[in-house]
C-alpha atoms as one frame of an Amber mdcrd trajectory, in Angstrom:
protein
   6.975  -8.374  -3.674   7.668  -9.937  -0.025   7.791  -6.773   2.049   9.310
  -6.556   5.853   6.103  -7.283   6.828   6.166 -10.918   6.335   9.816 -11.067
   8.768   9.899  -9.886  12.279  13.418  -8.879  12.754  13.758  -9.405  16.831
  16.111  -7.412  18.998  18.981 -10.278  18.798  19.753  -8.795  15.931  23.703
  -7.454  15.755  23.441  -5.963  12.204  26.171  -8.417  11.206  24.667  -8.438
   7.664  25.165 -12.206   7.319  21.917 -12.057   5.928  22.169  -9.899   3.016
  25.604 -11.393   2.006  23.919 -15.199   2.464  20.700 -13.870  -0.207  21.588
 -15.701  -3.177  19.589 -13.132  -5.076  20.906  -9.794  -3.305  17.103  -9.225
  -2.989  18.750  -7.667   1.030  20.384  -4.693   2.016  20.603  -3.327   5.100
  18.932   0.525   6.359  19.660   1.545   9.741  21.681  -1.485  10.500  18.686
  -4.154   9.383  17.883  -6.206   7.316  15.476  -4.573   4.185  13.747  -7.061
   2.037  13.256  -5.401  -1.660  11.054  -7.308  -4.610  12.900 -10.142  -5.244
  12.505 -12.439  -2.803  11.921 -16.665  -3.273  11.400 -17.392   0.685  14.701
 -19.592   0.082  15.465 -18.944   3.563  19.024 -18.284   3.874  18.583 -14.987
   5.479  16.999 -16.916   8.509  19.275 -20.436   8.123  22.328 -18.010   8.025
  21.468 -15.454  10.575  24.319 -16.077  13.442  21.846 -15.033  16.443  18.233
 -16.337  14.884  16.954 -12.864  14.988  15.170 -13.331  11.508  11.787 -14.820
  11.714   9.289 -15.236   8.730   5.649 -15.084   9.389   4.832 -17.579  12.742
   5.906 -20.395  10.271   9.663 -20.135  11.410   9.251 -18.901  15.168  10.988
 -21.991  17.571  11.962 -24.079  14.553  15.062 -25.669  13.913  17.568 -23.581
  11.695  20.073 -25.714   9.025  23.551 -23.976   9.245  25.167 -25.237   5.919
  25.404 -21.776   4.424  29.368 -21.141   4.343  30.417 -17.623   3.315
């Protein structure tokens, strides 16, 4: 299990829930108008490549890196 505490959700967050529709393995869902990672997760990154604002971060690994926006919905 990959818990929240792994992603910093920052306050450019719009609580769009791009990310939780983009999670090929539905392993999102959203709780108070974030993003809530459950036990499922495969660090595939699609919550962070398809987040519309870059308000997902994972760990320091992500923070000021280049996002890849081929994710249609």
């Amino acid at each position: 299990m990959f818990p929240l505490l792994f992603y910093t959700i920052t306050d450019k967050c719009i609580s769009c829930g791009k990310c939780a529709r983009v999670c090929p393995l539905e392993n999102i869902s959203m709780l108070d108008g974030k993003p809530r990672w459950n036990g499922n997760c495969t660090h595939c990154m699609a919550c962070i490549c398809g987040c519309p604002t870059e308000a997902i971060e994972y760990k320091f690994i992500s923070k000021g890196k280049r996002r890849y926006y081929m994710m249609e919905e």
